[in-house]
Structures are given as structure tokens and as C-alpha cells.
BAKOLPA-134631 format. One record per atom (N, C-alpha, C, CB): residue number from 1; residue in three letters; atom name; x, y, z. Coordinates in Angstrom, 2 decimals, m for minus. Atoms other than C-alpha are relative to their C-alpha. Glycine has a CB too. Layout:
REM BAKOLPA-134631
pt num:NUM; residuo:ALA; atomo:CA; u:X; v:Y; w:Z
...
//
This chain:
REM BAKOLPA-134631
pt num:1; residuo:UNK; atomo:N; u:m0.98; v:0.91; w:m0.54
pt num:1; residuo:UNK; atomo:CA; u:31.19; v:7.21; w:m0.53
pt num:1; residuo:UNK; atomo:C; u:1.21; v:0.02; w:m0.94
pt num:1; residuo:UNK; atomo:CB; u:m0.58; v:m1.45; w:0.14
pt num:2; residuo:UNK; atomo:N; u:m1.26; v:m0.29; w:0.67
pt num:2; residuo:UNK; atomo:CA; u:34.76; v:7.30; w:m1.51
pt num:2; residuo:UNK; atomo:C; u:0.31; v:m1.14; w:m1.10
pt num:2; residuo:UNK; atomo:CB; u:1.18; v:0.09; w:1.11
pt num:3; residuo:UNK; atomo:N; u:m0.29; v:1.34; w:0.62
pt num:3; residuo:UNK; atomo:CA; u:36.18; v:4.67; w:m3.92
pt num:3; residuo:UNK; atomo:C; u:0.53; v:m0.83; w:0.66
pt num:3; residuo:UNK; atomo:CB; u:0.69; v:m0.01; w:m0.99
pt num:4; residuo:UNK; atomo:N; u:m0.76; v:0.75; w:m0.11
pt num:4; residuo:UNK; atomo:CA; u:38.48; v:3.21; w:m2.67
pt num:4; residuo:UNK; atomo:C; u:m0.72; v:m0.85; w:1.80
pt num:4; residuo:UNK; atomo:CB; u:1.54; v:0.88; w:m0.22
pt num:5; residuo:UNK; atomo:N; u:0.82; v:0.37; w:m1.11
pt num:5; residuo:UNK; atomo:CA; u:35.88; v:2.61; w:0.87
pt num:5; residuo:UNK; atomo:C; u:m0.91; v:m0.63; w:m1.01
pt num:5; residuo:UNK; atomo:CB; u:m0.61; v:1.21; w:1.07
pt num:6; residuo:UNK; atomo:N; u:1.76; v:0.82; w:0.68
pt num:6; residuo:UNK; atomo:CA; u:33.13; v:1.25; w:m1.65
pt num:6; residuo:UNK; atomo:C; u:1.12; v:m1.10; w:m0.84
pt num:6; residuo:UNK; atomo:CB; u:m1.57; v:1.43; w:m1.59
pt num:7; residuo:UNK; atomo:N; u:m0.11; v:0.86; w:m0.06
pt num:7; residuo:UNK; atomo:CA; u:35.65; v:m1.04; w:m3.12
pt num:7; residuo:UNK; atomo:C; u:0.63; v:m1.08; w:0.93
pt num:7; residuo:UNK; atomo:CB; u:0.15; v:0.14; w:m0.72
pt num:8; residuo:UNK; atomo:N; u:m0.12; v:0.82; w:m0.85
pt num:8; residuo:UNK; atomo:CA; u:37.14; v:m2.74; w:m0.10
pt num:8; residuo:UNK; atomo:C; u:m1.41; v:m0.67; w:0.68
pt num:8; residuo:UNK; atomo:CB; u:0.83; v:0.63; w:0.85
pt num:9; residuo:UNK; atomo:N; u:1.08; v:0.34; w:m0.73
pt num:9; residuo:UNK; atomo:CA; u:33.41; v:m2.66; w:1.16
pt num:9; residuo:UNK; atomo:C; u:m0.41; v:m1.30; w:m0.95
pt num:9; residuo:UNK; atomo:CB; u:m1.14; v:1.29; w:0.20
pt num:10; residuo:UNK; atomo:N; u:0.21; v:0.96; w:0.96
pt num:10; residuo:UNK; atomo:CA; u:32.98; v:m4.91; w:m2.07
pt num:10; residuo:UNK; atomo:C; u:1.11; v:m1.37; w:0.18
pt num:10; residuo:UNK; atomo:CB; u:0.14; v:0.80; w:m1.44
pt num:11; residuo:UNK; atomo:N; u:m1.32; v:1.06; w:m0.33
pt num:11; residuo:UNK; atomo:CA; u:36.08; v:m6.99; w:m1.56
pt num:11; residuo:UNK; atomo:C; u:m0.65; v:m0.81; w:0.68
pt num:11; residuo:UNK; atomo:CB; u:1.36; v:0.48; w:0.84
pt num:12; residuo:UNK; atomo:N; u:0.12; v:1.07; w:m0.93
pt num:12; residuo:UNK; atomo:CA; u:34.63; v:m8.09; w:1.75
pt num:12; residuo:UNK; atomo:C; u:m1.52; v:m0.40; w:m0.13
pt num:12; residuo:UNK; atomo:CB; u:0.46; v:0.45; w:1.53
pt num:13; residuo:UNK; atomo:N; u:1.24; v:0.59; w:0.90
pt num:13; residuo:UNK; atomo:CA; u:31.31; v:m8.87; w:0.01
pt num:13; residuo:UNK; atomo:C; u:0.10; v:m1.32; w:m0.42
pt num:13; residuo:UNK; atomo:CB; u:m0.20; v:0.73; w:m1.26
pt num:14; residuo:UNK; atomo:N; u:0.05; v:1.48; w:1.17
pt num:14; residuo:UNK; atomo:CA; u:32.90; v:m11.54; w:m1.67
pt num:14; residuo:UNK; atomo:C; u:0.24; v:m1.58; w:1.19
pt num:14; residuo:UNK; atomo:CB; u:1.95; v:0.13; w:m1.57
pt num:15; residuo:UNK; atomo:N; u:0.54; v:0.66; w:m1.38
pt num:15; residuo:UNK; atomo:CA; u:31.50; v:m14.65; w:0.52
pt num:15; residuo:UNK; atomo:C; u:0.36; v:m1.52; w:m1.12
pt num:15; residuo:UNK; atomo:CB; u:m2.14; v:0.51; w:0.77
pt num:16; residuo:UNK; atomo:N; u:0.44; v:1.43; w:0.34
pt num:16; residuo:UNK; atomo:CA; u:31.46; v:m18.23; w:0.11
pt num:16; residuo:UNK; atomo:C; u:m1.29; v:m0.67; w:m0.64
pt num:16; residuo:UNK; atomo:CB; u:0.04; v:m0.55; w:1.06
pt num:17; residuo:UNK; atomo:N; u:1.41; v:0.77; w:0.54
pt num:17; residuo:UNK; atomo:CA; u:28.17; v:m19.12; w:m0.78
pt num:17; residuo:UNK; atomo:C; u:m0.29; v:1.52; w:m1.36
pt num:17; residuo:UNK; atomo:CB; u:m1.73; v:m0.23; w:1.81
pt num:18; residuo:UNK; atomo:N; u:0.61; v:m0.53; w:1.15
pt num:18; residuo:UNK; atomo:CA; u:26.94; v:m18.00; w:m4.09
pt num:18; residuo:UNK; atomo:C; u:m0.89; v:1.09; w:0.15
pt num:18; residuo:UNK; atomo:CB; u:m0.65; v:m0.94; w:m0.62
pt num:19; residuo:UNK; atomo:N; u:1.30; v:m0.35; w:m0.23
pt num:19; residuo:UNK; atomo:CA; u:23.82; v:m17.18; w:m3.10
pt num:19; residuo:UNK; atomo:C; u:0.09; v:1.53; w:1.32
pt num:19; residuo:UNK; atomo:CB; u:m0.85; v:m1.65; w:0.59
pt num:20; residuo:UNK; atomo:N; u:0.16; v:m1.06; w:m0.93
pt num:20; residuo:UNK; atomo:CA; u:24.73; v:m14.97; w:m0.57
pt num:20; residuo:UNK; atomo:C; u:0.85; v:1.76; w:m0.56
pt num:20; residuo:UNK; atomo:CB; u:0.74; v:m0.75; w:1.52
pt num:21; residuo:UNK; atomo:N; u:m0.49; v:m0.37; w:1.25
pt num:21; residuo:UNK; atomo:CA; u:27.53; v:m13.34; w:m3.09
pt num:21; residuo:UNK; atomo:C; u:m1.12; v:1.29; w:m0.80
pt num:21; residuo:UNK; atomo:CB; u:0.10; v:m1.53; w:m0.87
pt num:22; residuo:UNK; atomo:N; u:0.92; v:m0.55; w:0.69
pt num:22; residuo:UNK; atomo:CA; u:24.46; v:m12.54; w:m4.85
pt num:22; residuo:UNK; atomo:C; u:m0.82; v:1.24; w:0.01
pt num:22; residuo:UNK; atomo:CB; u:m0.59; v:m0.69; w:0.01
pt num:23; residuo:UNK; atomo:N; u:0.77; v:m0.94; w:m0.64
pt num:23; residuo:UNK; atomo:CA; u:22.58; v:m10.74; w:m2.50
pt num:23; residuo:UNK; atomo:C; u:0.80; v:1.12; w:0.23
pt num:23; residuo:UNK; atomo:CB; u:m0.56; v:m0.47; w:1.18
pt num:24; residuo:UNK; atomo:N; u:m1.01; v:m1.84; w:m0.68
pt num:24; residuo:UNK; atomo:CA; u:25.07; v:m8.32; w:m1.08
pt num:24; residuo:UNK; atomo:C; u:0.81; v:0.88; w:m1.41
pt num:24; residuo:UNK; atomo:CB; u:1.98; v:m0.58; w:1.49
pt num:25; residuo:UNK; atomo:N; u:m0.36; v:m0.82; w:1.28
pt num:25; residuo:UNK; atomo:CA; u:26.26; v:m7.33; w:m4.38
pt num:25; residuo:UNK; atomo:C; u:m0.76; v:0.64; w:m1.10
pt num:25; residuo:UNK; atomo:CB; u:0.65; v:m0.67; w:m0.63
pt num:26; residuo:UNK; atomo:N; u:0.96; v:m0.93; w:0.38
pt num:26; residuo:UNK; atomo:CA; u:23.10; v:m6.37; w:m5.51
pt num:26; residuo:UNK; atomo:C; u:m0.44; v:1.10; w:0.91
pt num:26; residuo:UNK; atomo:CB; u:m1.04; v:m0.68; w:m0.34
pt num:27; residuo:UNK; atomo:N; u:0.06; v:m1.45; w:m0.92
pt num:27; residuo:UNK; atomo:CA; u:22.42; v:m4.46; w:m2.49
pt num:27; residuo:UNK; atomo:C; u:1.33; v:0.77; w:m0.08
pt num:27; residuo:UNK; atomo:CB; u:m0.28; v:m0.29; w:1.72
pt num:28; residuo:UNK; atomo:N; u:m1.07; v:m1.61; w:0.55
pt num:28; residuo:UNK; atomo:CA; u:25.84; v:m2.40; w:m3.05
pt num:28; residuo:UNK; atomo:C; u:m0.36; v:0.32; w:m1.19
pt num:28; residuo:UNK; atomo:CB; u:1.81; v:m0.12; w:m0.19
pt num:29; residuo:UNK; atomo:N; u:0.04; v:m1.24; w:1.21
pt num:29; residuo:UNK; atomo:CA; u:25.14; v:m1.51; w:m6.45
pt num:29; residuo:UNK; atomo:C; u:m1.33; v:0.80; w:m0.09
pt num:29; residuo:UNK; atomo:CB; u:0.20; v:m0.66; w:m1.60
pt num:30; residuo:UNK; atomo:N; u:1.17; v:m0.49; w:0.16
pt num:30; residuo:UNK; atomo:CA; u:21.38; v:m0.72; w:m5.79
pt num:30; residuo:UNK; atomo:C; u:m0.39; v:0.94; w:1.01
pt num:30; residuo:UNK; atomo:CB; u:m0.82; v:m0.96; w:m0.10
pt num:31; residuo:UNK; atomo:N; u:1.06; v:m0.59; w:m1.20
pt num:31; residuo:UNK; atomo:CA; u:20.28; v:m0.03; w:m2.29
pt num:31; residuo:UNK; atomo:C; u:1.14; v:0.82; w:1.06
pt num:31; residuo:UNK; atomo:CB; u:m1.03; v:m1.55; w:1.01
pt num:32; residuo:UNK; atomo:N; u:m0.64; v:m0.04; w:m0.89
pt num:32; residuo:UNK; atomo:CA; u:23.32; v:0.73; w:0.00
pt num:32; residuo:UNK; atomo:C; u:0.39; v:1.83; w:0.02
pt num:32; residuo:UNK; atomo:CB; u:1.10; v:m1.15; w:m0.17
pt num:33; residuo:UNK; atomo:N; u:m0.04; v:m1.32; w:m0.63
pt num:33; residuo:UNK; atomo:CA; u:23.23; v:4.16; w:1.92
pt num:33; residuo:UNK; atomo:C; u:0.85; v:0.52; w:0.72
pt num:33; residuo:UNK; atomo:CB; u:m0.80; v:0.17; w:0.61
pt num:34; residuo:UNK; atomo:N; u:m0.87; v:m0.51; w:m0.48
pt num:34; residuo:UNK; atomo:CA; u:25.84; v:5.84; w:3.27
pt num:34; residuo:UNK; atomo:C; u:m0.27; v:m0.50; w:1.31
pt num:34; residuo:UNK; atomo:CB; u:0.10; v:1.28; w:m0.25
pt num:35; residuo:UNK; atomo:N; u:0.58; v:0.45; w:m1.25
pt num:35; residuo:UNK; atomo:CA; u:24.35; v:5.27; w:6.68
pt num:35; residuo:UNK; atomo:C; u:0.15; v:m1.52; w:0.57
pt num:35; residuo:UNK; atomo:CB; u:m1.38; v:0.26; w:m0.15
pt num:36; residuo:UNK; atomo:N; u:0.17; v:1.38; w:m0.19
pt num:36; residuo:UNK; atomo:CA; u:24.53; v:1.52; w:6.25
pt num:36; residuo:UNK; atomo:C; u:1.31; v:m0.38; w:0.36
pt num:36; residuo:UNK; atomo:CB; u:m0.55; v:m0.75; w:m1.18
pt num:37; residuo:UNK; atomo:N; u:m1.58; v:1.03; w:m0.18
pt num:37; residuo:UNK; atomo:CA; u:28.31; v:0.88; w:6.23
pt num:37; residuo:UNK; atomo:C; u:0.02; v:m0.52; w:1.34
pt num:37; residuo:UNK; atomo:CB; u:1.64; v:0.92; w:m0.17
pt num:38; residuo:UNK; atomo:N; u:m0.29; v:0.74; w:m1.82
pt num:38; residuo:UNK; atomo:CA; u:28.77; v:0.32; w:10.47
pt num:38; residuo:UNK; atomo:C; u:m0.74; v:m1.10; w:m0.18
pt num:38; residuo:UNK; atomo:CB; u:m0.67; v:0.94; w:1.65
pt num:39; residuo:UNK; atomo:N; u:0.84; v:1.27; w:0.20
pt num:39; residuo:UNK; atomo:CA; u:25.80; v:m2.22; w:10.22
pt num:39; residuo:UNK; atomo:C; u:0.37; v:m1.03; w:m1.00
pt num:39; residuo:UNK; atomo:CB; u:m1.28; v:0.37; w:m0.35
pt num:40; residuo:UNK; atomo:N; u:m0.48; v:1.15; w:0.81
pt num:40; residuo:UNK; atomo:CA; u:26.86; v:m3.79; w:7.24
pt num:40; residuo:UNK; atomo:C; u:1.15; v:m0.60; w:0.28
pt num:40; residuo:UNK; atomo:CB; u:0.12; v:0.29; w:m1.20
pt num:41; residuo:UNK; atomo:N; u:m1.10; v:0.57; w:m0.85
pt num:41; residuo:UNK; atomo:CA; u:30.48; v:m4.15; w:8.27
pt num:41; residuo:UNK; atomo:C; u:0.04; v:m0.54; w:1.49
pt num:41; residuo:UNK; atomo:CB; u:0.83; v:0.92; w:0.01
pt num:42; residuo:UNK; atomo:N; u:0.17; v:0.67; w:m1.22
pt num:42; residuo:UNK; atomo:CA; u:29.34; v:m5.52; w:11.50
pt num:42; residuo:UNK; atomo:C; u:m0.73; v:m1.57; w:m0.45
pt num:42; residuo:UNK; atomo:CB; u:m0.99; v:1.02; w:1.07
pt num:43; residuo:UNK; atomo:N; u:0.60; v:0.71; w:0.06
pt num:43; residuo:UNK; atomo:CA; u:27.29; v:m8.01; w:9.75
pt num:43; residuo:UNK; atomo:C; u:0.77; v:m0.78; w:m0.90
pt num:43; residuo:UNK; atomo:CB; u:m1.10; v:0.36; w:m0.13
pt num:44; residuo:UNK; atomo:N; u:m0.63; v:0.55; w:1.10
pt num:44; residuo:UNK; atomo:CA; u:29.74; v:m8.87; w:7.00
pt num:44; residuo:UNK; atomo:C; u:1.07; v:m0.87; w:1.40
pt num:44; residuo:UNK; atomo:CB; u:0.77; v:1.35; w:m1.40
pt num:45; residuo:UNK; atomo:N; u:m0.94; v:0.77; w:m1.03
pt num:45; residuo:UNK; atomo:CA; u:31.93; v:m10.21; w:10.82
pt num:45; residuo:UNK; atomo:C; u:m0.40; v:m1.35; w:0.03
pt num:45; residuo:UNK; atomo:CB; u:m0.04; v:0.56; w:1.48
pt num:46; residuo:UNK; atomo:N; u:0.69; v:1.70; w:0.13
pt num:46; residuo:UNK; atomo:CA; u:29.75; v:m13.38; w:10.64
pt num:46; residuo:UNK; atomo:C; u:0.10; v:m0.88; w:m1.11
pt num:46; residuo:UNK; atomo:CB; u:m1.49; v:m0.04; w:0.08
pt num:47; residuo:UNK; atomo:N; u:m0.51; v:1.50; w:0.56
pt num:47; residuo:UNK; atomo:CA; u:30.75; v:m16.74; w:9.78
pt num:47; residuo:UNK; atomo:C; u:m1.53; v:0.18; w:m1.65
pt num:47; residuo:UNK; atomo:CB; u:m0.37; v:m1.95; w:1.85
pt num:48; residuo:UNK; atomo:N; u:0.22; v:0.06; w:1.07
pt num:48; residuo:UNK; atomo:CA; u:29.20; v:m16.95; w:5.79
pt num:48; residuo:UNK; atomo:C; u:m1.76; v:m0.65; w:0.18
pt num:48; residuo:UNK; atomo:CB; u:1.25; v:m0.80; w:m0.72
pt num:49; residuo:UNK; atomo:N; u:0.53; v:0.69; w:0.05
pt num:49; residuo:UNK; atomo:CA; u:26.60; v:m19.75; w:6.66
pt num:49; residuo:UNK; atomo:C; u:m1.21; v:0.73; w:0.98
pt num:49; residuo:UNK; atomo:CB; u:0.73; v:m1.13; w:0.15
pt num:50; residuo:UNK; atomo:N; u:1.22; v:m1.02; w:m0.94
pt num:50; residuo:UNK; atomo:CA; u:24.97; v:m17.46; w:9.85
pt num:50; residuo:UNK; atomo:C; u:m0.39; v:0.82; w:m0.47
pt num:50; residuo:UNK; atomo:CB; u:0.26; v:0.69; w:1.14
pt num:51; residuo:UNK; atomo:N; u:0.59; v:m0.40; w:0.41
pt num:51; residuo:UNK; atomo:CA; u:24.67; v:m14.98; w:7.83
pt num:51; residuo:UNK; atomo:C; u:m0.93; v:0.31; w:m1.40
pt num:51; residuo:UNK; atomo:CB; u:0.42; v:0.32; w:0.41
pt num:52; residuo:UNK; atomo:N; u:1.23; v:0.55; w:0.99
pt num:52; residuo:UNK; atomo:CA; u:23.02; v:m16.53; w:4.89
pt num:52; residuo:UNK; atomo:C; u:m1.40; v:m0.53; w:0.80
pt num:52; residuo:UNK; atomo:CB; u:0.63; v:m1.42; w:m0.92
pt num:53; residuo:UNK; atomo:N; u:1.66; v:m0.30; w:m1.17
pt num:53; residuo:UNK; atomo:CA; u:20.18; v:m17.75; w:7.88
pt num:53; residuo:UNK; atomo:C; u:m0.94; v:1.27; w:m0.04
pt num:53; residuo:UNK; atomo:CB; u:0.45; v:0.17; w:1.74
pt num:54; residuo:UNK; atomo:N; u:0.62; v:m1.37; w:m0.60
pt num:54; residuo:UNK; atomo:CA; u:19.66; v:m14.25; w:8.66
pt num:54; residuo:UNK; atomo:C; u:m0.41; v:0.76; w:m1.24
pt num:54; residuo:UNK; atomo:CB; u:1.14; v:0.96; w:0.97
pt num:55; residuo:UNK; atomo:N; u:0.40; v:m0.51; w:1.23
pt num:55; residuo:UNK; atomo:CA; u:19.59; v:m12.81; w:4.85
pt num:55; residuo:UNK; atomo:C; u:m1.39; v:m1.21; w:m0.12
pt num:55; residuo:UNK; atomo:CB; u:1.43; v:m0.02; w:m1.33
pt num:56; residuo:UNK; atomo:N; u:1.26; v:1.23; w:1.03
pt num:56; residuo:UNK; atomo:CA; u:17.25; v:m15.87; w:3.66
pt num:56; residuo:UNK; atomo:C; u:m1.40; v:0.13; w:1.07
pt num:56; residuo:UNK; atomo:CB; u:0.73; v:m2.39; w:m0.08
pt num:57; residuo:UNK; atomo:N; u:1.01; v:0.27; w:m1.03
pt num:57; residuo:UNK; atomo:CA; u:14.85; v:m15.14; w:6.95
pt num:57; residuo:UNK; atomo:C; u:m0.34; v:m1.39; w:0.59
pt num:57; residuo:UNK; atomo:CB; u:m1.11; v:0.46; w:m0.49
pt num:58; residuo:UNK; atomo:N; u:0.32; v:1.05; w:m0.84
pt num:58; residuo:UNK; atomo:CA; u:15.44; v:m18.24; w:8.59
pt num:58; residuo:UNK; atomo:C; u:0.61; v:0.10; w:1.30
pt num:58; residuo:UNK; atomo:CB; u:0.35; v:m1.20; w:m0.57
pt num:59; residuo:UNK; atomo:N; u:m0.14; v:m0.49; w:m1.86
pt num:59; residuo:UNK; atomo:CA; u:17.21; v:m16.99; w:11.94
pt num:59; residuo:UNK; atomo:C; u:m0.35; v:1.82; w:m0.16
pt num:59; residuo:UNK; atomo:CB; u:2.30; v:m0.34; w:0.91
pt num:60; residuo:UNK; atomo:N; u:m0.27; v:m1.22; w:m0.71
pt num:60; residuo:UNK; atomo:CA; u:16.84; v:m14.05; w:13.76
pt num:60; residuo:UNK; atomo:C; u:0.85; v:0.69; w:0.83
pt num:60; residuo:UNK; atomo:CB; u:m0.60; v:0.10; w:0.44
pt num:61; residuo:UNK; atomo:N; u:m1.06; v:m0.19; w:m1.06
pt num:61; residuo:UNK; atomo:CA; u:20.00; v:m14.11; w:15.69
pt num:61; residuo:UNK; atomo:C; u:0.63; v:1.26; w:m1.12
pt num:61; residuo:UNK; atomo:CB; u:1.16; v:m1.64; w:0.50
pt num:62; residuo:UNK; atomo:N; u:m0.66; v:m1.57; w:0.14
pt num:62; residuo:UNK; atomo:CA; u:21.13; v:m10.50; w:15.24
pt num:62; residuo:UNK; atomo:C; u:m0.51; v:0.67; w:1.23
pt num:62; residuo:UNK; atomo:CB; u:m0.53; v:0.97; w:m1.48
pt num:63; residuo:UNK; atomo:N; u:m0.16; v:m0.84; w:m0.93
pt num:63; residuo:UNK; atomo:CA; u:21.38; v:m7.44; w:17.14
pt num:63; residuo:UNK; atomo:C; u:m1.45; v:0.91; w:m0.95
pt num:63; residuo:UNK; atomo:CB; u:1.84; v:0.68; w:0.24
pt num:64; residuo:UNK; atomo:N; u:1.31; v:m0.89; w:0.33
pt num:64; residuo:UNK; atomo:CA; u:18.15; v:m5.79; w:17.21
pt num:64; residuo:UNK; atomo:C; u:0.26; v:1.55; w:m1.01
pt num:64; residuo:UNK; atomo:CB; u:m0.67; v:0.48; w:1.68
pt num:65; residuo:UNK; atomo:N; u:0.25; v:m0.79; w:0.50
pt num:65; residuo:UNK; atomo:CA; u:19.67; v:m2.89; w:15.89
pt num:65; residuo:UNK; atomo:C; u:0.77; v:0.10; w:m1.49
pt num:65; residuo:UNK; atomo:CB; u:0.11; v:0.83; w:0.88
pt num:66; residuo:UNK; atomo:N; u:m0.60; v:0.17; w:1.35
pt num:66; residuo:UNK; atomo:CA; u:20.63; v:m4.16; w:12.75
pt num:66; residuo:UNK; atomo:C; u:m1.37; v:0.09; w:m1.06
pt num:66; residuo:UNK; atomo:CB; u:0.92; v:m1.59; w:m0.10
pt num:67; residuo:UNK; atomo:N; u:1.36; v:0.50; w:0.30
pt num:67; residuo:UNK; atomo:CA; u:17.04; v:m5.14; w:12.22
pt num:67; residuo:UNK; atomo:C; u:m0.23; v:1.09; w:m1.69
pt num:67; residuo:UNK; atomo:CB; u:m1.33; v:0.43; w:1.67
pt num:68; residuo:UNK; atomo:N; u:0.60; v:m0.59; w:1.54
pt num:68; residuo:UNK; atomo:CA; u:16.54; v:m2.05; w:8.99
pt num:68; residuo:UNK; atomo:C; u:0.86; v:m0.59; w:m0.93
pt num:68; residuo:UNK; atomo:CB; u:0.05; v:1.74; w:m0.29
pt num:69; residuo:UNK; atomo:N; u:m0.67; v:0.37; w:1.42
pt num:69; residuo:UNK; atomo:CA; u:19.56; v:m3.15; w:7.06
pt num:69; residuo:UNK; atomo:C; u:m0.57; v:m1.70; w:m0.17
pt num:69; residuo:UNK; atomo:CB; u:2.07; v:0.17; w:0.06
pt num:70; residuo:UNK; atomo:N; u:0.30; v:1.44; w:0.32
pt num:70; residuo:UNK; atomo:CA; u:18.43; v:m6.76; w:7.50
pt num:70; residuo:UNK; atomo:C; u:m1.01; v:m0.36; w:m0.85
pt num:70; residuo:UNK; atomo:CB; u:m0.26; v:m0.68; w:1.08
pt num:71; residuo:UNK; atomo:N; u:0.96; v:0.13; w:1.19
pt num:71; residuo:UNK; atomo:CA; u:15.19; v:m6.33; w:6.02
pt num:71; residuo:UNK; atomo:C; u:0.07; v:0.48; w:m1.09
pt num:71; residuo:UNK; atomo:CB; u:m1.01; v:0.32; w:0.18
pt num:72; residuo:UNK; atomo:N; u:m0.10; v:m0.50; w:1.46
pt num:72; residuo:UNK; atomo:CA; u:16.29; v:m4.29; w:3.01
pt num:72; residuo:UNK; atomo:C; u:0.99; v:m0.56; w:m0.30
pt num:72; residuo:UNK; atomo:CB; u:0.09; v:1.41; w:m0.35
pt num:73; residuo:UNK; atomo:N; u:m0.62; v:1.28; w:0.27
pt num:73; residuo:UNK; atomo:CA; u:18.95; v:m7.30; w:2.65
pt num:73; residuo:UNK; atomo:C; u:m1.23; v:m1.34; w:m0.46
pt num:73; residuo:UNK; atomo:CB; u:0.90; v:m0.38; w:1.49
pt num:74; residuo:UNK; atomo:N; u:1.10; v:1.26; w:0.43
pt num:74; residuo:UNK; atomo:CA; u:15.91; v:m9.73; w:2.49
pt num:74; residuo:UNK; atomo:C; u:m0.97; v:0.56; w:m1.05
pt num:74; residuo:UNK; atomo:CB; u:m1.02; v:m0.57; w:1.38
pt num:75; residuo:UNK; atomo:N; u:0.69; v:m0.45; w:1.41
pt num:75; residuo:UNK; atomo:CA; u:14.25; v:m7.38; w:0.13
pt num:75; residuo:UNK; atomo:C; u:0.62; v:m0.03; w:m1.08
pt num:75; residuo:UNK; atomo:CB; u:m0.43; v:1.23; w:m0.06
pt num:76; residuo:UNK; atomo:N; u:m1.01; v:0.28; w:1.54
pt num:76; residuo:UNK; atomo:CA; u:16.52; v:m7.88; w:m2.51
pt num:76; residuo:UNK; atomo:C; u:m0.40; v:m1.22; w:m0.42
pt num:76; residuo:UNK; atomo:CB; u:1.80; v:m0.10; w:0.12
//
């Protein structure tokens, strides 16, 4: 991944909630696969609070085919 695509992808990482902060910035420096950006940037479109639900496994409102990056988001 290019730089200057891996740091805007980081930019829009940077969330309101701490906790969520947390998570996605450990998954970019650890886990995040080339493959992942569309999904992630689709998921980074949601309001801060929906998608702290969906990281923490308390909703399931997503698009089924988000479903791999979601669980290697909750594995972190």
C-alpha cells in the first residue's frame, strides 16, 4: 500500500470514541491487508457510535459481506 493511501486511511481512523480509536489503529499497524481497504472504507462511513456496536459484538447490523473484516476487527 502506498503512503500516502495508508496515511489518509489512518486520518479517517481517527474516531470519536477512544476505544474505538484504539481498535482500528491497531488493526492498521498489525492486521490490515491490502484486500481490506473497500470494506474498511465502507465501514469507516458509519456514524462512530454504530460502529463501535458492531466492533465490540453487540450489533450485527452490517452487510453480510463485510462479515471477515468484522471479525478480525473484534479479534483485536
Amino acid at each position: 500500500m502506498e503512503a500516502l493511501a495508508l496515511h489518509r486511511l489512518k486520518w479517517k481512523c481517527r474516531r470519536g470514541l477512544l476505544e474505538l480509536d484504539l481498535v482500528l489503529n491497531e488493526f492498521i499497524e498489525k492486521r490490515l491487508e491490502e484486500k481490506d481497504l473497500k470494506e474498511l472504507n465502507e465501514l469507516l462511513e458509519m456514524e462512530d457510535n454504530d460502529l463501535w456496536e458492531i466492533v465490540s459484538g453487540r450489533s450485527d447490523r452490517y452487510d453480510a459481506g463485510h462479515g471477515g473484516i468484522v471479525a478480525r476487527l473484534r479479534a483485536v
